[in-house]
C-alpha positions as CSV (number, residue, x, y, z in Angstrom):
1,X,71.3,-57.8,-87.0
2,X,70.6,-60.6,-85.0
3,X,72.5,-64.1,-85.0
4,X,71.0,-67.6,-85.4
5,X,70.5,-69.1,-81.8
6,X,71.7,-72.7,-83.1
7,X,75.3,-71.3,-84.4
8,X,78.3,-71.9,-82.7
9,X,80.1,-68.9,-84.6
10,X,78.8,-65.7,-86.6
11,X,79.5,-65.8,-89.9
12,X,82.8,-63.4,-89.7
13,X,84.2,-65.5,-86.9
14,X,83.6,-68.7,-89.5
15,X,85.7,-67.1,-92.0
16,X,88.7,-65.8,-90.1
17,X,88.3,-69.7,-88.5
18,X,88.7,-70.7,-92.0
19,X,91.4,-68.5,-92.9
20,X,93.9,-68.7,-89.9
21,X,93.2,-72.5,-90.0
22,X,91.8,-72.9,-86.5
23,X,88.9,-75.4,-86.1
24,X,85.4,-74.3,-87.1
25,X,81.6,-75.3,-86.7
26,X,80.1,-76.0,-90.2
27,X,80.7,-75.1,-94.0
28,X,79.9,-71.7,-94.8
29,X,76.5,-71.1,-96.6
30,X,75.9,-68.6,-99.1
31,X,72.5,-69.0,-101.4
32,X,71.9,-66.6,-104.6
33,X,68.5,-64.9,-103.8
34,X,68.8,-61.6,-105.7
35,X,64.8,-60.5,-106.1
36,X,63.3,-63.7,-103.9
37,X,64.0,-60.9,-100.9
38,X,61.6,-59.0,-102.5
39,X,59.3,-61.8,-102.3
40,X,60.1,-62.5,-98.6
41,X,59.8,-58.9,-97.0
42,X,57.1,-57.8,-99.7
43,X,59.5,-54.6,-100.5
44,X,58.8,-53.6,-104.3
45,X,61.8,-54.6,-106.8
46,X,62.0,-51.1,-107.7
47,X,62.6,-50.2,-104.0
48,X,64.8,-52.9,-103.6
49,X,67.1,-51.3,-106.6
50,X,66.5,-48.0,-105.6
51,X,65.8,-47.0,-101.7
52,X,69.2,-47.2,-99.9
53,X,67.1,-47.3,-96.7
54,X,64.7,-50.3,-98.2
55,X,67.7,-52.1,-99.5
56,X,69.5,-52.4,-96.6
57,X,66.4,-53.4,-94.6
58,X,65.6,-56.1,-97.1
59,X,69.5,-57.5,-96.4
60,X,69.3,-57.4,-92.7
61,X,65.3,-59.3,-92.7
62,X,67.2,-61.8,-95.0
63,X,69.9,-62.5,-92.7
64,X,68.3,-62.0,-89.6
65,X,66.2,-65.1,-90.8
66,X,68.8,-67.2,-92.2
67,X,71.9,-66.3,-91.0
68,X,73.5,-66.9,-94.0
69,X,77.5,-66.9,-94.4
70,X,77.9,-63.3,-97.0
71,X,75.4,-60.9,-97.7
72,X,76.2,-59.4,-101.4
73,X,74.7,-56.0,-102.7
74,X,74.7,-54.1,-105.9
75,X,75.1,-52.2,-108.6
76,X,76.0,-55.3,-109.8
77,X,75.5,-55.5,-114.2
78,X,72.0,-53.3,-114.1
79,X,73.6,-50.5,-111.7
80,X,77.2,-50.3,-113.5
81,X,74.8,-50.7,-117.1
82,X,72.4,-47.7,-115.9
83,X,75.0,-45.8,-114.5
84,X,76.5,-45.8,-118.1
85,X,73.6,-44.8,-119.6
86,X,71.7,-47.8,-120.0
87,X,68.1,-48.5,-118.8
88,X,66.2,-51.0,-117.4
89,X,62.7,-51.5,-117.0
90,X,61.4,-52.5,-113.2
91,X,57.9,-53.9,-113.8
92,X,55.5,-54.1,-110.5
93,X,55.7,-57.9,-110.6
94,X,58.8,-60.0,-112.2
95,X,62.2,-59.6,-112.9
96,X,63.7,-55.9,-114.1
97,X,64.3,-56.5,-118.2
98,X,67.3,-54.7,-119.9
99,X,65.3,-51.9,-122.2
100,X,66.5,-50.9,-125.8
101,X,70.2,-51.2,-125.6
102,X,71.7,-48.1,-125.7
103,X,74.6,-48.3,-128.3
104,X,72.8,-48.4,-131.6
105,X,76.7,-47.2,-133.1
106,X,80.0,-46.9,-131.1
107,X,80.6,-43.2,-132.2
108,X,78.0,-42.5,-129.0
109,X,81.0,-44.0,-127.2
110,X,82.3,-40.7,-127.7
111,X,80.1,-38.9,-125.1
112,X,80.3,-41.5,-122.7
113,X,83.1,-41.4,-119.5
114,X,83.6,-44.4,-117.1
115,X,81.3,-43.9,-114.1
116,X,82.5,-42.5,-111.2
117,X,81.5,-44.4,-107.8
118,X,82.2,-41.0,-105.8
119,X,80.3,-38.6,-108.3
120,X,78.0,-41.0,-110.2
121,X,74.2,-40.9,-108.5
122,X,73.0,-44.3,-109.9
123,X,76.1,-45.8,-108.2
124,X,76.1,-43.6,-105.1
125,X,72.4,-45.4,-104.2
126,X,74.5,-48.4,-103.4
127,X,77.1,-46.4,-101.8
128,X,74.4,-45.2,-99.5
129,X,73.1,-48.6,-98.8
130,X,76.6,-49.9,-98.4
131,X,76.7,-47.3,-95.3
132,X,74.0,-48.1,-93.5
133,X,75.1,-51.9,-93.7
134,X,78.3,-51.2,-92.7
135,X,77.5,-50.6,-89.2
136,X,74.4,-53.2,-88.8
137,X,76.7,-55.8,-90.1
138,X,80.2,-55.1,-88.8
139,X,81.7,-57.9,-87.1
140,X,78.9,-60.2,-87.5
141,X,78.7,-61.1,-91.0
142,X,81.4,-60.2,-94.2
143,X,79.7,-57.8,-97.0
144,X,80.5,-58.2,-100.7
145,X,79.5,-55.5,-103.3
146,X,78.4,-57.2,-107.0
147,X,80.0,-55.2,-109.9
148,X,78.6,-57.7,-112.4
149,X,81.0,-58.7,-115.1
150,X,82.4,-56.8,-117.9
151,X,81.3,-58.2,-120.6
152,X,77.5,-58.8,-119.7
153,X,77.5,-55.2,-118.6
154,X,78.8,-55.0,-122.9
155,X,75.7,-56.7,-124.1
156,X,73.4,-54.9,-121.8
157,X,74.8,-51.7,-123.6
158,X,74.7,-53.0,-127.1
159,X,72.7,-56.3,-127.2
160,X,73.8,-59.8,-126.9
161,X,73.5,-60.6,-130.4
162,X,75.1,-57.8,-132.2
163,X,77.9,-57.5,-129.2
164,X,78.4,-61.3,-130.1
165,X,78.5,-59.9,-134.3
166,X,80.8,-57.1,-133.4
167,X,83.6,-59.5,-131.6
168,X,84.1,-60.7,-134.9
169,X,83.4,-57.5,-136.9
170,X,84.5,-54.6,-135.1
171,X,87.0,-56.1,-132.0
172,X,88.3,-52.7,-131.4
173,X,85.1,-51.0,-130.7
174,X,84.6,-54.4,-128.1
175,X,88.0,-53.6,-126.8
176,X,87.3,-49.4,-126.5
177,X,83.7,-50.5,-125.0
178,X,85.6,-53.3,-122.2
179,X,87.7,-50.8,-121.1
180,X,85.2,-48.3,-120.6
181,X,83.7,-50.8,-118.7
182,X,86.5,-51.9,-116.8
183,X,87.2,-48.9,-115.7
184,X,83.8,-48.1,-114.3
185,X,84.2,-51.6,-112.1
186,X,87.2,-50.1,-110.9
187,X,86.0,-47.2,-109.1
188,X,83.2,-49.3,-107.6
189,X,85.7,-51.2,-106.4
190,X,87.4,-48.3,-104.7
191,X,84.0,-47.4,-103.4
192,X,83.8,-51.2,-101.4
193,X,87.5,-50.4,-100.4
194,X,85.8,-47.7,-98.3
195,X,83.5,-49.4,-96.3
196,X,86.2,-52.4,-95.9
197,X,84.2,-54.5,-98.2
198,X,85.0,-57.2,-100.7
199,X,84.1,-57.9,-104.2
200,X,81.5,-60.3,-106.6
201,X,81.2,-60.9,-109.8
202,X,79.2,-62.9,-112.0
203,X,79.2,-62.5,-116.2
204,X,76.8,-64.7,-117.3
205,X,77.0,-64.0,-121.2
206,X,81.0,-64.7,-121.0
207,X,79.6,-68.2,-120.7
208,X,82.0,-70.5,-123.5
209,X,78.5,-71.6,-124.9
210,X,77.7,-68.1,-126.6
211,X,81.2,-66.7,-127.1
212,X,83.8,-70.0,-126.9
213,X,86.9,-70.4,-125.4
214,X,89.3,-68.3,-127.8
215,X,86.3,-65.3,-127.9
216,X,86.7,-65.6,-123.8
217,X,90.3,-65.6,-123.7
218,X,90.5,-62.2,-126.1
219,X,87.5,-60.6,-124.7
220,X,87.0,-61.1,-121.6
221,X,90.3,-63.0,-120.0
222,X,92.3,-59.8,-119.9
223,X,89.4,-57.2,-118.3
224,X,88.3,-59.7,-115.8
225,X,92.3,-60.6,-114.7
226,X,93.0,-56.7,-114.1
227,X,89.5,-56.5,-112.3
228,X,90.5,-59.5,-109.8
229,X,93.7,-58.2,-109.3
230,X,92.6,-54.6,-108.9
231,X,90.2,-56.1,-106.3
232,X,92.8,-57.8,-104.3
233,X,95.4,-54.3,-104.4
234,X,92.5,-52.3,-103.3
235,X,89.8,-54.6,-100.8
236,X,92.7,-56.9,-99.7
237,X,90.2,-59.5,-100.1
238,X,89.9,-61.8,-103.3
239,X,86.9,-61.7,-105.5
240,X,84.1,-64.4,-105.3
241,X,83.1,-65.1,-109.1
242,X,80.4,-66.7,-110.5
243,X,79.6,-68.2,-113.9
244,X,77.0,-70.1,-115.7
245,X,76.8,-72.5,-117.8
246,X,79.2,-75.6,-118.7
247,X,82.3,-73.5,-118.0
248,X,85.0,-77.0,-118.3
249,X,86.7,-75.4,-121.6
250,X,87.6,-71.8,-119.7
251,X,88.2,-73.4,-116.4
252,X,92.4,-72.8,-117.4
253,X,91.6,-69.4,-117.3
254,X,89.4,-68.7,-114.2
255,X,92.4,-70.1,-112.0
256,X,94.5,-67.4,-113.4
257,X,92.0,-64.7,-111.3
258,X,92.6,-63.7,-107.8
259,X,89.4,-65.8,-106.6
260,X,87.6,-66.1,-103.1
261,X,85.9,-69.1,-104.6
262,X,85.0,-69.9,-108.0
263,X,80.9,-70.4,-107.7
264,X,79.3,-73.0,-110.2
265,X,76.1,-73.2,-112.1
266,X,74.3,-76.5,-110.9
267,X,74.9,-78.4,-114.3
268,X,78.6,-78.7,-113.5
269,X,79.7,-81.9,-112.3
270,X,81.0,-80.9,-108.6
271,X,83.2,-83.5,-108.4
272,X,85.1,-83.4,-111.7
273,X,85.4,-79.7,-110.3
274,X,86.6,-80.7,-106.8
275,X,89.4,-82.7,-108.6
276,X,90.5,-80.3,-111.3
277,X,90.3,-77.0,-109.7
278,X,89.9,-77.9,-106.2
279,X,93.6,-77.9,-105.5
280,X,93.9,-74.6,-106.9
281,X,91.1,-72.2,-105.9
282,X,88.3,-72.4,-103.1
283,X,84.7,-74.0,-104.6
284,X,81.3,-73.3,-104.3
285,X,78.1,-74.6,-105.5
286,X,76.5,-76.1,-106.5
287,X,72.4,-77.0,-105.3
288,X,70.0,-77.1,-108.1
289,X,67.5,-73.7,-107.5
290,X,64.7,-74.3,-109.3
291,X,64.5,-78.3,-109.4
292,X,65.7,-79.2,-105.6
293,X,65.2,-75.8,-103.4
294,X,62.2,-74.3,-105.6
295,X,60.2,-77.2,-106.5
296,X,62.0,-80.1,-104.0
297,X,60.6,-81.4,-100.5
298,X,62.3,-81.3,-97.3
299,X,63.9,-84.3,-98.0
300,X,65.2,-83.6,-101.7
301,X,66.6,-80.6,-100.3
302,X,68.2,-82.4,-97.4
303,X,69.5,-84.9,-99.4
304,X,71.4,-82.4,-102.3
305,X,72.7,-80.7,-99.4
306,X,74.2,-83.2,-98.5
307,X,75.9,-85.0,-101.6
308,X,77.0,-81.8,-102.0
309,X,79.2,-81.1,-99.1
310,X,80.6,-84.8,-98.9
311,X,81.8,-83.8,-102.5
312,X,82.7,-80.1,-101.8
313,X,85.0,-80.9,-98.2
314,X,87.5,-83.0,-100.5
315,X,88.8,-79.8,-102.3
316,X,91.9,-78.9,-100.5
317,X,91.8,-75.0,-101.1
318,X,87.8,-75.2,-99.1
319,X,84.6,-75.5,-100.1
320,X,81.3,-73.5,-100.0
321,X,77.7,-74.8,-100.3
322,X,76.2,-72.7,-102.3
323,X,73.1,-72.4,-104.9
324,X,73.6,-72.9,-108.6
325,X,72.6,-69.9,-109.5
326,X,69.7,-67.1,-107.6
327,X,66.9,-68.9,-106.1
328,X,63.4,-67.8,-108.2
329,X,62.0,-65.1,-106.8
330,X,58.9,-66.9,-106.6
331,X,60.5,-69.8,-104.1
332,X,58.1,-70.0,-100.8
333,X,61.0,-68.6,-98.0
334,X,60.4,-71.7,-96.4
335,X,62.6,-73.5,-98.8
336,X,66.0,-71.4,-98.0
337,X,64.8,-72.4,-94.0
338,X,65.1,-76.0,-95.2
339,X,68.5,-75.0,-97.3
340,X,70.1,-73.4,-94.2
341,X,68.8,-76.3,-91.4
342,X,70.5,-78.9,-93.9
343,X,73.8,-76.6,-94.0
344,X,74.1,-76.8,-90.2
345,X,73.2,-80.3,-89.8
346,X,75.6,-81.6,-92.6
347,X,77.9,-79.3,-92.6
348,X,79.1,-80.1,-88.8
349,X,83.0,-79.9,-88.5
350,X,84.6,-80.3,-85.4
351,X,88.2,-80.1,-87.6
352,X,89.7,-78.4,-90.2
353,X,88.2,-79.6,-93.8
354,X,91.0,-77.1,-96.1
């Protein structure tokens, strides 16, 4: 891996900076790109999910271009889903597509034992890739590995709907099905452990707008507290966790978690979030990806970068510019250039900001 000739520090030295308080050049960087790699090294999505060898070169052409602040790799939902016994479909062109979910009754749940990170070949592809990053990236940039979040990996295995139904219908079969989950989660985060990695999650259908606040707190609260703790025992490190949607009426639970940052989908208001939770838990977020970095100019990019970080630096527990959620895959690379040159320019610290 090679490091960006205009940085003062590498990503890892930016962190410990941060950590052990000691001054530091800018605001750390991270922008969701998920399958937009595809698009910028022309690697094939099902390589990029697939080929340990492909993956890992798709990770270091990203940084090595950017020079981003975290590079974060799978299973992440589809792997841990797949590895259950779940299936996706990985078209030539576009975004993989959850198939026919594969609980059609929970008596199959039966058959079905937590995945094993050691033993398990959909999840030992990432272990592989994890690897071969593991010495390209030490000491130059920190490494997260995505195990998704419980209960999206749930509606990937039964449906969104009918998972949503069953809360109310059948909660223990949700309960039996979130700890089989859980569980499998677990001994991917043992698998990270290994390669002295840390952890990210994101659970997208936990969003309060599908399931509410007293559906989160029963179904998902508990799982995702012993994940982020189980995290912290085992990696040392604290989870990174991101959420979508207009998460205001869960935010009393999220600052329960064992957070690296709490990551926010762009149609938060970053400064009601600076104010509430900022005190309590690092930030990150929250650039707009399809409206400013996929479809804004130079200067629109510029200038969300900016409002952004002289919002962000006021929350005492740190701040991260971030995206608001992954970048299109069909973004022109040249945006994330723009992205990253507006990070360093207004970004600059010559003093602590947490």
């Amino acid at each position: 891996m090679k490091l960006q000739k205009h940085e003062e520090m590498t990503p890892q030295e930016r962190r410990a900076a941060i950590r052990e308080g000691r001054d530091y050049d800018r605001i750390p960087c991270v922008p969701f790109m998920g399958e937009f790699k595809c698009n910028l090294t022309k690697v094939s999505v099902w390589d990029f999910w697939h080929d340990p060898r492909k993956m890992a070169e798709v990770e270091i052409a990203a940084f090595n271009r950017y020079g981003y602040d975290r590079i974060v790799i799978g299973p992440n939902t589809r792997g841990i889903t797949e590895a259950l016994g779940g299936r996706f479909v990985y078209p030539e062109k576009g975004l993989p597509y959850n198939d026919k979910p594969l609980l059609q009754e929970y008596s199959q749940l039966d058959g079905i034992e937590a995945a094993d990170a050691k033993k398990n070949e959909r999840i030992l592809t990432f272990a592989r890739e994890a690897e071969l990053l593991a010495k390209e990236a030490f000491g130059i940039v920190p490494i997260e590995v995505s195990i998704g979040g419980p209960f999206t990996i749930a509606s990937n295995l039964r449906g969104v709907e009918l998972l949503l139904r069953d809360c109310r219908k059948y909660p223990e079969e949700i309960h039996r099905l979130m700890r089989l989950i859980t569980e499998s989660q677990k001994s991917c985060i043992d698998m990270a452990a290994e390669f002295g990695f840390g952890i990210a999650m994101a659970d997208p259908v936990a969003n309060p707008a599908l399931i509410g606040p007293k559906m989160y707190e029963k179904f998902v609260f508990p799982y995702t507290k012993e994940i982020t703790d189980y995290a912290l025992l085992k990696t040392n490190e604290r989870v990174s966790l991101h959420m979508c949607g207009k998460t205001y009426n869960i935010w009393k639970y999220l600052c329960q978690y064992e957070l690296n940052e709490l990551s926010l989908d762009n149609i938060i208001d970053l400064e009601r979030a600076v104010l509430e939770l900022g005190d309590q838990l690092p930030i990150a977020g929250n650039v707009d990806p399809v409206e400013v970095v996929m479809n804004g100019s130079r200067e629109e990019i510029h200038h969300a970068v900016k409002s952004c970080i002289e919002i962000g630096k006021k929350a005492k527990k740190g701040y991260v510019l971030a995206t608001g959620c992954d970048v299109p895959d069909t973004t022109d690379p040249l945006k994330i250039d723009w992205l990253m040159e507006a990070a360093r320019q207004y970004g600059k610290t010559g003093e602590r900001t947490i």
